[in-house]
Structures are given as C-alpha cells and as structure tokens.
C-alpha positions as YAML, in Angstrom:
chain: A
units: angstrom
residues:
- id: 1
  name: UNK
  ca: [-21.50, -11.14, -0.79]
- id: 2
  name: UNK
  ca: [-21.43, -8.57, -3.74]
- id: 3
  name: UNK
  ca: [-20.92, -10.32, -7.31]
- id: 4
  name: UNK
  ca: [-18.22, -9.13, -9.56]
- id: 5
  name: UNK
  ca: [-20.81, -6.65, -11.47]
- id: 6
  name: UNK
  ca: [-21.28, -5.33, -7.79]
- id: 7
  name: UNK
  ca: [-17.93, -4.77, -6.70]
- id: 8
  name: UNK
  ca: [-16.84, -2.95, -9.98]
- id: 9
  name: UNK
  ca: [-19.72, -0.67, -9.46]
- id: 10
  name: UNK
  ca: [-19.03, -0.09, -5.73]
- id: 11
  name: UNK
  ca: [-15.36, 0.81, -7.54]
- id: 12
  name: UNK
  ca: [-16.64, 2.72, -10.18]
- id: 13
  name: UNK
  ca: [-18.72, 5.20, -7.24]
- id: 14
  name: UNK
  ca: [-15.27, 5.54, -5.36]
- id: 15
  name: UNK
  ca: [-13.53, 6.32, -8.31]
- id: 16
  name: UNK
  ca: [-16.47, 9.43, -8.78]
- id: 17
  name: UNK
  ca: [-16.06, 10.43, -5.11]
- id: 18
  name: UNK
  ca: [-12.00, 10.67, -5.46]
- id: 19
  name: UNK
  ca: [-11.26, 10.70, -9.01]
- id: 20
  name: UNK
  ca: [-7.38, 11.59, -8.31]
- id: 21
  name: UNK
  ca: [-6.83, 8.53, -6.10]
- id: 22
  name: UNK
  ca: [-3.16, 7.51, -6.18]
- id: 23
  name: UNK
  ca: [-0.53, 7.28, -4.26]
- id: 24
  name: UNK
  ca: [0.45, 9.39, -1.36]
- id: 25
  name: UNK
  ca: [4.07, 8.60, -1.55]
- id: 26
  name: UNK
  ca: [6.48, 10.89, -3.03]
- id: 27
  name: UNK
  ca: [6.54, 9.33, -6.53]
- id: 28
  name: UNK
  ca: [10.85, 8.65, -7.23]
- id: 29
  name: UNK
  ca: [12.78, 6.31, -9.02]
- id: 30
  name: UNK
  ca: [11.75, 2.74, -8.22]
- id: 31
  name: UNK
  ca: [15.22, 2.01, -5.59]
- id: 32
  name: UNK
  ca: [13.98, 4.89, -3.30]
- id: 33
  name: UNK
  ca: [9.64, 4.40, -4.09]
- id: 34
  name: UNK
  ca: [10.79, 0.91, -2.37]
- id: 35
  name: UNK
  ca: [12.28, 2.40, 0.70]
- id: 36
  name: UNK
  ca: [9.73, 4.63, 0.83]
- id: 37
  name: UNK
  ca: [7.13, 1.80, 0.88]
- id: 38
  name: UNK
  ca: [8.61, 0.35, 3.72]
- id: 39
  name: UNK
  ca: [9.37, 2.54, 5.61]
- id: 40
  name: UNK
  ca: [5.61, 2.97, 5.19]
- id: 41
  name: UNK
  ca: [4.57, 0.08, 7.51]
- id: 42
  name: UNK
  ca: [2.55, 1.32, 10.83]
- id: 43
  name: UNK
  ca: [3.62, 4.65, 9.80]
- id: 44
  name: UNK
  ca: [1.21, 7.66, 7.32]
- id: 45
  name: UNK
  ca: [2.24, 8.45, 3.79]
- id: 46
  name: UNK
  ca: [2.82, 11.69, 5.13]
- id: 47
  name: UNK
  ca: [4.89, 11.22, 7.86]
- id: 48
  name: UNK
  ca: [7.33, 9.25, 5.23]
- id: 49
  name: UNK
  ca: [7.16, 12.23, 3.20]
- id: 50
  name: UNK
  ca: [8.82, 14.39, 5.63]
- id: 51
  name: UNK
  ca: [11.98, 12.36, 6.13]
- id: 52
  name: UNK
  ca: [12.31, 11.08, 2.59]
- id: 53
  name: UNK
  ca: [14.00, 14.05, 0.75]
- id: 54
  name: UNK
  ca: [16.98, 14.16, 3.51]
- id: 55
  name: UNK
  ca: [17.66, 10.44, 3.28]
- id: 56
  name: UNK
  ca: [17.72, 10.06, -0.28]
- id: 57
  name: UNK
  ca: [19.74, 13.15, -0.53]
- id: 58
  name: UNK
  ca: [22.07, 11.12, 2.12]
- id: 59
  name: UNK
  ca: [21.93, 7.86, 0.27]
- id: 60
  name: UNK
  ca: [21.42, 8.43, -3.71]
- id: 61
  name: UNK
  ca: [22.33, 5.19, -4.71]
- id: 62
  name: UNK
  ca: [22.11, 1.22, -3.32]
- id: 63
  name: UNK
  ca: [25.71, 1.43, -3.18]
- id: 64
  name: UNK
  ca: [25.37, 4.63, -0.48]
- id: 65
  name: UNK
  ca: [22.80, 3.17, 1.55]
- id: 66
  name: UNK
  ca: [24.41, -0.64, 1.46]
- id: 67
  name: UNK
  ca: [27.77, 0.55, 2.71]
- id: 68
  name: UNK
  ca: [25.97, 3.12, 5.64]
- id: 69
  name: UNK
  ca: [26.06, 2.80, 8.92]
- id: 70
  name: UNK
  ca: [22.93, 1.85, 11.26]
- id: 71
  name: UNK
  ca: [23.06, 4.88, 13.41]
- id: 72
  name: UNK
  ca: [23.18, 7.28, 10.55]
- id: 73
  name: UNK
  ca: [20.24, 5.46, 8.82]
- id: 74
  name: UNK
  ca: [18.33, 5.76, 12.12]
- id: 75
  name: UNK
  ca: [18.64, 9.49, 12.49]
- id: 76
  name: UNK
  ca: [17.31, 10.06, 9.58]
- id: 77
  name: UNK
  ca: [14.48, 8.06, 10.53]
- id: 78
  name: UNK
  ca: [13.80, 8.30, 13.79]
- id: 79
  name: UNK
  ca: [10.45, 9.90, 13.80]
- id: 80
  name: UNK
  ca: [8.68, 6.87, 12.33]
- id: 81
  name: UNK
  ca: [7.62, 3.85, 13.95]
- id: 82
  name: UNK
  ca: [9.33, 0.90, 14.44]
- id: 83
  name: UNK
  ca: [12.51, 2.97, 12.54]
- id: 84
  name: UNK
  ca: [15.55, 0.90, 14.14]
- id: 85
  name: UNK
  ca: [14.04, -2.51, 12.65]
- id: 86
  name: UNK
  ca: [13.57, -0.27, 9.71]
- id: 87
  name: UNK
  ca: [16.79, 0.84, 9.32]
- id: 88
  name: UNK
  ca: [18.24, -2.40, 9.37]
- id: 89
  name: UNK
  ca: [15.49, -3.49, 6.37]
- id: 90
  name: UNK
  ca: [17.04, -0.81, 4.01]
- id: 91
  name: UNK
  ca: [20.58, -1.44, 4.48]
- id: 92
  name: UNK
  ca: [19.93, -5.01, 4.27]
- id: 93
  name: UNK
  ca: [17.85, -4.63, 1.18]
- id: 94
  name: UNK
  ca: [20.22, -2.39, -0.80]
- id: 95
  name: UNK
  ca: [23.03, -5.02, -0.53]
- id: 96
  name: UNK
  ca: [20.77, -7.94, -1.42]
- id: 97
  name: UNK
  ca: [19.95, -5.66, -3.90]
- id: 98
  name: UNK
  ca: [23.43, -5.17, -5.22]
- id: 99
  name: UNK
  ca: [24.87, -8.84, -4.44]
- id: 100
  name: UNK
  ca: [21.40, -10.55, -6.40]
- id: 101
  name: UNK
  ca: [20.35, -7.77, -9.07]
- id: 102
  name: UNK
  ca: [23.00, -5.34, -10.24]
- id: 103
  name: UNK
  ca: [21.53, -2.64, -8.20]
- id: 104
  name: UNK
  ca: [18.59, -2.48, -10.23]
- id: 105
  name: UNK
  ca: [14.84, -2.85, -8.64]
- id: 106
  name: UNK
  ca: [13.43, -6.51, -10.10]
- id: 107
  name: UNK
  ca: [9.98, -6.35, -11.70]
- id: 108
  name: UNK
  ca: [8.07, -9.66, -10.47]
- id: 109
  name: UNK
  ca: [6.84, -10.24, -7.27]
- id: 110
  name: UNK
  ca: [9.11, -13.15, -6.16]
- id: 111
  name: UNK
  ca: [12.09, -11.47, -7.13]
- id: 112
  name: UNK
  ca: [11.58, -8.30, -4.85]
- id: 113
  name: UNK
  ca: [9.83, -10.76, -2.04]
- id: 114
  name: UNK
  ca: [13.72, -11.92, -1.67]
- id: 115
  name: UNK
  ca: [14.62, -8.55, -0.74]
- id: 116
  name: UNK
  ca: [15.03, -7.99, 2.87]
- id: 117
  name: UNK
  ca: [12.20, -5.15, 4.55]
- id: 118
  name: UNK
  ca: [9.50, -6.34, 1.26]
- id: 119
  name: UNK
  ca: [6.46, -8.03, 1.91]
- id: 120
  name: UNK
  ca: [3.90, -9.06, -0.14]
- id: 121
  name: UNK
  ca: [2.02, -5.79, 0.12]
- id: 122
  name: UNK
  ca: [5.42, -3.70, -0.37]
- id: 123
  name: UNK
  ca: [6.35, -6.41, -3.82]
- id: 124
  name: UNK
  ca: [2.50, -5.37, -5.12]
- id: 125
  name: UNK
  ca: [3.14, -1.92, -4.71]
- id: 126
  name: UNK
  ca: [6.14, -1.13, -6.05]
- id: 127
  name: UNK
  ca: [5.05, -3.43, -9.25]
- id: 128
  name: UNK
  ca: [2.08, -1.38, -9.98]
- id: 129
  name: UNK
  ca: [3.30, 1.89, -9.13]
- id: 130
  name: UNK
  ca: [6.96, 1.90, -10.62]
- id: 131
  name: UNK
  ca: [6.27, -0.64, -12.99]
- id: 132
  name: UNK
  ca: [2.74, -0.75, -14.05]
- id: 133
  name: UNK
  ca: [2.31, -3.97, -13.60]
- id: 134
  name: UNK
  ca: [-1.05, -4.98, -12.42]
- id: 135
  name: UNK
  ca: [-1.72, -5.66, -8.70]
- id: 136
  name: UNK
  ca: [-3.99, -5.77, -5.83]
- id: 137
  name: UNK
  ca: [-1.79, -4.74, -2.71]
- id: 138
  name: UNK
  ca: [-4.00, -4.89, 0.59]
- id: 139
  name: UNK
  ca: [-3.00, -2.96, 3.28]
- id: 140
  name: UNK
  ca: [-5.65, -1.92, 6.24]
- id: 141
  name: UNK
  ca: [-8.05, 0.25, 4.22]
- id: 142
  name: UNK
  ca: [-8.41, -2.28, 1.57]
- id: 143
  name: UNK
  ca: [-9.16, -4.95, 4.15]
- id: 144
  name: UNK
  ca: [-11.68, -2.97, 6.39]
- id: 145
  name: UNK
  ca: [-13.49, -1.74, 3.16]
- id: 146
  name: UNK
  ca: [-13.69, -5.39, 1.62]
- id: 147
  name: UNK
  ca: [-14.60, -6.43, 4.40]
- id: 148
  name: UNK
  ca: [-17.35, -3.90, 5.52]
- id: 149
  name: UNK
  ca: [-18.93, -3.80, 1.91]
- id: 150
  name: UNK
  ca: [-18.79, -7.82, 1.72]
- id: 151
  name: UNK
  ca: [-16.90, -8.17, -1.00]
- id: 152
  name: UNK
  ca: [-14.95, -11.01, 0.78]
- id: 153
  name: UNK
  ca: [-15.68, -13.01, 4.18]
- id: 154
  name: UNK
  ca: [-15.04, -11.22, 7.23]
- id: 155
  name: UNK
  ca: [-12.68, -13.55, 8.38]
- id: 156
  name: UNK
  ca: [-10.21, -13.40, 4.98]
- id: 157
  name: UNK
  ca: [-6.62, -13.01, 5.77]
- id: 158
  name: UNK
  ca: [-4.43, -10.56, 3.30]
- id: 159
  name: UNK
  ca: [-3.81, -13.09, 1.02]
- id: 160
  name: UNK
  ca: [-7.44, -14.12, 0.90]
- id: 161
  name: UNK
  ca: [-8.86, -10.62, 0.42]
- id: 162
  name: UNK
  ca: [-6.37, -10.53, -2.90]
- id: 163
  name: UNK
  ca: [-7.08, -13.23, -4.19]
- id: 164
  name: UNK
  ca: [-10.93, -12.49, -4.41]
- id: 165
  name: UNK
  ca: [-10.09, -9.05, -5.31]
- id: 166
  name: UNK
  ca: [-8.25, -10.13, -8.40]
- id: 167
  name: UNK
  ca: [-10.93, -12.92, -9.16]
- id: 168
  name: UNK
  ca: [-13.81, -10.28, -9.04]
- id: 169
  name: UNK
  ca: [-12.34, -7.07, -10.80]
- id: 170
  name: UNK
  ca: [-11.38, -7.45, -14.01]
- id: 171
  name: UNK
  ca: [-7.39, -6.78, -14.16]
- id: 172
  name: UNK
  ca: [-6.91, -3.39, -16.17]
- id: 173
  name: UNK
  ca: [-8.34, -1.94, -12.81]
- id: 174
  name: UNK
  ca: [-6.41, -3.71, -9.92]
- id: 175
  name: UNK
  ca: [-4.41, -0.79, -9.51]
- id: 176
  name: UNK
  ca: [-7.36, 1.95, -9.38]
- id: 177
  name: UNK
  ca: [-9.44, -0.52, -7.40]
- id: 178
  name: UNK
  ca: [-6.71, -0.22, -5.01]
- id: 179
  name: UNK
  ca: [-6.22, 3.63, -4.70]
- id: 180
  name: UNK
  ca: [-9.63, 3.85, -4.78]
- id: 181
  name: UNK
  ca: [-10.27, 1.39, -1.61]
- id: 182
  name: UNK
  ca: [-7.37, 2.85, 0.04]
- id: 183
  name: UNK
  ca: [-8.51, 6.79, -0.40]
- id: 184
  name: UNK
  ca: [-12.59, 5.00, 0.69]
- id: 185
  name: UNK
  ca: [-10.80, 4.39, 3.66]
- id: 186
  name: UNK
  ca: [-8.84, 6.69, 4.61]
- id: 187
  name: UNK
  ca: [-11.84, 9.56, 4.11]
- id: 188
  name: UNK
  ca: [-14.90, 7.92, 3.91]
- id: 189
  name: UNK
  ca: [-14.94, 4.56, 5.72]
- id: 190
  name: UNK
  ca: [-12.36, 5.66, 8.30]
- id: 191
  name: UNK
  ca: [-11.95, 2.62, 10.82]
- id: 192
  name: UNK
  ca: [-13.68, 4.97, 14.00]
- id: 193
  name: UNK
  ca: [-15.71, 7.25, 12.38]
- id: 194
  name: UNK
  ca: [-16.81, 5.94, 8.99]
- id: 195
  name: UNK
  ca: [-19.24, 8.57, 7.36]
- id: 196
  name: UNK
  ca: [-22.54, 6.13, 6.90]
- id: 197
  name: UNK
  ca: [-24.73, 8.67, 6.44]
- id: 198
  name: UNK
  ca: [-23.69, 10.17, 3.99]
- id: 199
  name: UNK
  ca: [-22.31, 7.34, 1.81]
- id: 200
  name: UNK
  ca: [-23.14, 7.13, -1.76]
- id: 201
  name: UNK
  ca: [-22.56, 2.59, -0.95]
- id: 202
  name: UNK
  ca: [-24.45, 2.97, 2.14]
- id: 203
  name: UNK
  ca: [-27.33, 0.33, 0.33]
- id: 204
  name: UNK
  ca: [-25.29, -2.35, -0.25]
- id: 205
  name: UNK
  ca: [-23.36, -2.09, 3.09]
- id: 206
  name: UNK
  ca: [-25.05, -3.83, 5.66]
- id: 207
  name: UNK
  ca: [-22.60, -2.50, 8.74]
- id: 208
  name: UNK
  ca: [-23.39, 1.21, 7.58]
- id: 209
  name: UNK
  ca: [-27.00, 0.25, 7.74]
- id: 210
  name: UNK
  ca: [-26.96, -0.96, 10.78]
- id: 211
  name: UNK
  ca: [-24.65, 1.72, 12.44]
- id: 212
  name: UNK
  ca: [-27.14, 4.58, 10.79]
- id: 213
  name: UNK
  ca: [-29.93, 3.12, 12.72]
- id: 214
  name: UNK
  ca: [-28.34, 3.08, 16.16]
...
C-alpha cells in the first residue's frame, strides 16, 4: 500500500502528465452544474454537453424546471442513459430545492444529499467545483486508479476509497487529486486498455507490472 508521501507523488506525476485537469462539464451557475452532474451518471461528460445548452435554455430557473412536465424534460434528454429516471431526479430536485432552500444550491454535503437525483459523489462535486469547498468525489476512474496503484484495498467500497483518500492527501489538493485521478483514467489507465508501458507510475504499480510482462 503506498504511504501518504507516495500517493502525493503518484499525484504530483499526474498533475505533470495533464496539468489542465478539471472538469469536463460545461462550467454554469451552481442550479444547472448540479443537473449537469447528474445527469452525468452512466453517461460521458461529453455526451451531457450536447444536450445541456437546449435544456437550460428551456428551464433557466428551479422555478421552470419544478413546474415542467416529464415528457418535455425527457425529450430533451433522451439521448442519455437511464434519462426517464433522470428526468424525474431534476424535476424532483428543483422543487425540493424551492420548498427546502429558497431556490438557492446549499453548500454542505448533507444539505444537497436531501436533494432528490444527488448522491454522495454528485454532493462532492458540486461542493468543490461551484463552491470550492474541498472534496474527494470518487466516481469509476478514481476507484480503478486507487485501486490499481494500491493506494487503498482492492476490495474498498466508494465510501472507503474517500475516506483513505482524504486521510492520505493533504486537503488543499482533494480537488486536483481528483481531476487528476479522473483524467489518469480516462487517458492513461483506461479500464481495457491501460497504457503500462508507457507509464511514468508503472514502478510502483504492481498490476502494470505484471500486465507488461505478459
């Protein structure tokens, strides 16, 4: 298992590799960067991207989208996965939103947890990235790239893999240390095809040493 010295270096050599790692979302105000992130769910950045601008041009405000109807949502939608159930997650959370917080996007964890559609993943997310709040959010890249560079046990669960994440990197660079594990794997330790030979971590990941020999 790498230390925390390890882990901030393994960090440190992603952040070299992609030193523009951020978000892939269309950055907006924090109401629609929420929809956006989850509507992300089993679905790319970039196919969210595409069918963004229409639906926020469609629904500017909570008060728009909480007073929409289903069908309308859904068309706008339709080309992601899973969009129906989604659909129903963003009305729902724009009139929790209105009937709980004024409308306004809350800025702790357990606060946006309460909103219909937002996990735990979503609440870390839209804390670092509208707010600037510090957080580890662990989606699949995070979790396959922990996991293959034993930073955490390869049987941690989500909550697990954050919890050592935050215990090991010191907390001004939770929210790099994410972009930078997400953009890892997403282009250099893709689930498939991970690029082992040529990785700059490949001698303090055992699984990339052992697929290299094969």
């Amino acid at each position: 298992m790498l230390n925390s010295e390890e882990t901030v270096k393994a960090l440190n050599v992603m952040g070299e590799v992609f030193p523009n790692a951020t978000t892939s979302l269309t950055k907006t105000d924090p109401f629609h960067f929420m929809l956006s992130v989850i509507l992300s769910a089993q679905a790319t950045d970039k196919a969210v991207n595409l069918v963004t601008p229409a639906l926020f041009e469609r629904y500017k405000t909570p008060v728009d989208l909480a007073n929409a109807s289903l069908p309308e949502v859904e068309s706008y939608i339709k080309t992601l996965g899973l969009y129906r159930n989604k659909a129903r997650f963003l009305v729902k959370c724009s009139q929790e939103l209105l009937e709980r917080f004024n409308g306004v996007v809350p800025k702790t964890r357990k606060e946006l947890m309460s909103l219909t559609g937002v996990g735990r993943k979503t609440a870390d997310v839209v804390l670092a990235e509208c707010f600037g709040i510090p957080a580890f959010a662990v989606d699949t890249h995070v979790s396959r790239v922990a996991k293959r560079l034993a930073i955490v046990p390869p049987e941690s669960d989500v909550l697990t893999i954050e919890k050592i994440l935050m215990q090991k990197v010191p907390k001004d660079l939770w929210i790099k240390g994410h972009h930078r594990m997400i953009f890892w794997g997403r282009y250099q330790c893709m689930a498939r095809n991970p690029k082992c030979e040529t990785c700059p971590l490949l001698d303090i990941c055992q699984e990339g040493q052992i697929r290299v020999m094969r």
